[in-house]
C-alpha positions in Angstrom: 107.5 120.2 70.8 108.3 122.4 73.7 107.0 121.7 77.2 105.2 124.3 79.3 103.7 125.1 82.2 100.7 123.2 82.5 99.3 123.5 86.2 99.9 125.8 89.2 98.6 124.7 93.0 98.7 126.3 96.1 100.5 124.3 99.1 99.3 125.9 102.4 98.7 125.8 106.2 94.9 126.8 106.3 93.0 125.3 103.1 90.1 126.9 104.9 91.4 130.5 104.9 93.3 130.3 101.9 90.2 129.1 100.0 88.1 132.4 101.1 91.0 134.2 100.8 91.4 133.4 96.8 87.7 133.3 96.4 87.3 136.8 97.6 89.9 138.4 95.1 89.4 136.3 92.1 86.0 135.2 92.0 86.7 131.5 91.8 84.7 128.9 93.1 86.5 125.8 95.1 85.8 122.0 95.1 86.7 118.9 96.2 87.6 115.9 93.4 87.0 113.4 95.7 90.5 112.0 95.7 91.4 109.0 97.4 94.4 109.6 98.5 94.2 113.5 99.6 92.6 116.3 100.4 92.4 117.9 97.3 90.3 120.5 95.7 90.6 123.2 92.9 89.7 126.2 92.1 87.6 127.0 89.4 86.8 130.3 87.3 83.6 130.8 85.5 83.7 126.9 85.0 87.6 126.2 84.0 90.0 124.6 86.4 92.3 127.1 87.2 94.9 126.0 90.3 94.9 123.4 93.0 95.1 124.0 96.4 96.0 121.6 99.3 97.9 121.2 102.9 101.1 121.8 102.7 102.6 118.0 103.7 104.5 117.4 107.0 107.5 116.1 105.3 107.8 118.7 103.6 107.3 121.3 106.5 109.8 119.4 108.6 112.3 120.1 105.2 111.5 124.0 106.2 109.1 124.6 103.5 106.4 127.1 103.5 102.8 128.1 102.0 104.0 128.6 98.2 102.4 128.5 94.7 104.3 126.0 93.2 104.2 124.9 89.1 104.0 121.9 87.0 105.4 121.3 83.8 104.1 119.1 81.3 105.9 115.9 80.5 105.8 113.3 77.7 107.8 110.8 80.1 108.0 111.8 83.8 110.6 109.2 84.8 113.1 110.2 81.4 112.8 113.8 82.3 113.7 113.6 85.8 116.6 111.4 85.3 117.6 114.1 82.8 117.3 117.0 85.0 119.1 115.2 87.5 122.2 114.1 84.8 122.0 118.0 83.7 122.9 118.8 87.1 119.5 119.6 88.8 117.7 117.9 91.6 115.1 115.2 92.2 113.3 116.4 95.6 110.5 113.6 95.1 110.9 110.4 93.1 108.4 109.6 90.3 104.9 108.6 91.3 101.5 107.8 90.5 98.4 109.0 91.9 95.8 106.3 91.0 93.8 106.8 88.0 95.0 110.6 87.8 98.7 110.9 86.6 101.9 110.4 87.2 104.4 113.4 89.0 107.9 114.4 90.5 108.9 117.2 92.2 112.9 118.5 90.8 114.7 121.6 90.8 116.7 123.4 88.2 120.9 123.3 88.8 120.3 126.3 91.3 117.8 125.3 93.0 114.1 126.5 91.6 111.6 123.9 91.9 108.7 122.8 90.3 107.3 119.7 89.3 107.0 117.5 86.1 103.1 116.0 85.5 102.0 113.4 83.3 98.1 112.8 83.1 97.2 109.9 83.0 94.4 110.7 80.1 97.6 111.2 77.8 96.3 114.6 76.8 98.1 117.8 78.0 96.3 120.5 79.3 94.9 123.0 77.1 96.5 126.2 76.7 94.7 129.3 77.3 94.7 133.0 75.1 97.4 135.1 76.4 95.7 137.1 79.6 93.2 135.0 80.1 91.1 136.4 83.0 91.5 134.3 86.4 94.2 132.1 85.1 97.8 132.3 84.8 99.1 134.9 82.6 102.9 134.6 82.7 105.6 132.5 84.5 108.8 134.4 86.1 112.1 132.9 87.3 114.4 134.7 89.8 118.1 132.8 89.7 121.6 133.5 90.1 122.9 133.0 86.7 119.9 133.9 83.6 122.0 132.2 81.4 122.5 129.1 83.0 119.2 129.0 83.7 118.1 129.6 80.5 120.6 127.3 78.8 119.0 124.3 81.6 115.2 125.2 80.4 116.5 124.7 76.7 118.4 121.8 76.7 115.6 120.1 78.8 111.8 121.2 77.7 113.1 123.0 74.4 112.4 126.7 75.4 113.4 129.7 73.4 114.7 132.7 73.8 112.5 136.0 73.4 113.6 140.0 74.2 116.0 140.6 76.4 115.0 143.6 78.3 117.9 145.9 80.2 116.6 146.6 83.7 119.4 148.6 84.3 121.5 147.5 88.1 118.8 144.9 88.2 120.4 143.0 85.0 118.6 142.0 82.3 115.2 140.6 82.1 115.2 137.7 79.7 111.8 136.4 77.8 110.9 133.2 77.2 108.6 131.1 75.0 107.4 127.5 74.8 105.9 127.7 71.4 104.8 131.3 69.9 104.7 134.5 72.2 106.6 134.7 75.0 104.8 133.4 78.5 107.3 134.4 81.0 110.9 135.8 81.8 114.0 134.7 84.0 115.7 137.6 86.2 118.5 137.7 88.9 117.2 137.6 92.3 117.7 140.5 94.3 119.5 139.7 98.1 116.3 140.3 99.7 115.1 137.1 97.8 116.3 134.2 99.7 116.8 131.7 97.3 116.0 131.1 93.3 112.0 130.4 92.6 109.6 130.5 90.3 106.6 132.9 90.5 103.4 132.9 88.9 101.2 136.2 87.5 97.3 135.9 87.6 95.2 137.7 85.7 92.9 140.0 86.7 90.3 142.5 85.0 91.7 145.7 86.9 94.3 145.6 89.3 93.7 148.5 91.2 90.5 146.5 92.3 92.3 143.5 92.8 94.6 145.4 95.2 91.5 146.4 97.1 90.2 142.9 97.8 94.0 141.9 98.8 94.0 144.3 101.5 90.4 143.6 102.5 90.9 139.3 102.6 93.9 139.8 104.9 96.8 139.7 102.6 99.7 142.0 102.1 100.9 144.0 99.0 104.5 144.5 98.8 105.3 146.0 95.5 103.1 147.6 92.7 101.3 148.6 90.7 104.0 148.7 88.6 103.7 149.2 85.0 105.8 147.2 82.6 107.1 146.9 79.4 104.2 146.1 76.6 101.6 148.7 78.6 100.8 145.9 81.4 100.9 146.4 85.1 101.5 144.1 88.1 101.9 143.8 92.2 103.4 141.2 94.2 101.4 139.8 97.4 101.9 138.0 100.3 98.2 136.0 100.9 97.3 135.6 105.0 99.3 132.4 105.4 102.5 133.6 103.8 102.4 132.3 100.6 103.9 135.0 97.8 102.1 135.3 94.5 101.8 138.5 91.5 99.0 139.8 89.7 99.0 141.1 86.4 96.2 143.0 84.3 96.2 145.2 81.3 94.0 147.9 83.3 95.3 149.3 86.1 
């Protein structure tokens, strides 16, 4: 069985702010699980668990990261599939651990340098996957690399993706779809020189995204590109939120 995105969480320098920031665009709600070991809380639309959010750590600060959206993906075996990612070529950024009576995690990057992280919960029971679209969740997962092939060859080999339509975007390359199981839930581009380095990004979904747009200007955060419409009668924007972090919208209604 193919393994998918399963989790998104917001690493940050103001919780505070970015909390009424993501509040005021999406309507969620935030709270606190009471975990032992960190500050962590997560945002919740009309009752589901949609993202995490927490202080971005020191360590990784002093490493010259910044406020991102950053993914999980499922895993069966946390340890086998970092040691595998690492044998493929890839990276381990964070060995394996366990946060007590929650799951077990580690943070990797593909061969050119895209990270994410693998998650096991410690329930045994991966998360549920959502309708295509869902409103205030998730709706697609997009990979900007050097090399779509490569990359897409590595996501194969390792969590048994496959291949969907390959769009032609023209001097932008080709826009290649992907799917863990049935439709496609994201695509893998070439990064454009403005992009610094090969990452993933994640597409909320909103009702209309005009409005959406609104509330992003109004919170404090900045739209860079969109709307845009795309292929399959969508449209989407890319956004910077007040602290820096970079995240895209998507919505069927513009």
């Amino acid at each position: 069985m193919a393994q998918g995105f399963c989790w998104v969480e917001l690493l940050t320098s103001d919780v505070e702010a970015a909390q009424a920031f993501y509040d005021a665009i999406f309507g969620w709600t935030c709270a606190a699980p009471g975990h032992a070991q960190r500050d962590y809380r997560m945002f919740f639309h009309e009752g589901a668990a949609a993202a995490g959010l927490m202080l971005l750590p020191e360590e990784a600060k002093a490493q010259g990261a910044r406020p991102s959206w950053f993914g999980y993906i499922a895993s069966p075996d946390v340890d086998a599939d970092a040691a595998g990612i690492v044998a493929a070529g890839g990276h381990l950024f964070r060995a394996p651990e366990t946060l007590e009576k929650i799951g077990r995690f580690a943070v990797v990057g593909d061969p050119q340098g895209a990270a994410f992280a693998l998650w096991a919960g410690l329930s045994g029971v991966d998360a549920r996957d959502r309708p295509p679209m869902t409103v205030g969740h998730v709706g697609w997962h997009e990979l900007f690399c050097d090399d779509v092939e490569q990359a897409f060859a590595f996501y194969s080999s390792r969590f048994g993706w496959t291949k969907g339509e390959a769009l032609d975007m023209g001097p932008m390359g080709v826009y290649q779809l992907f799917a863990t199981g049935g439709a496609p839930v994201g695509g893998m581009m070439r990064r454009q020189p403005a992009i610094p380095q090969p990452f993933w990004n994640h597409y909320f979904t909103v009702a209309a995204l005009d409005a959406t747009l609104e509330n992003v200007a109004k919170a404090g955060g900045n739209v860079v590109h969109g709307p845009a419409e795309v292929p399959g009668g969508a449209w989407i924007a890319q956004c910077f939120d007040p602290q820096g972090a970079f995240f895209s919208l998507v919505a069927v209604k513009r």
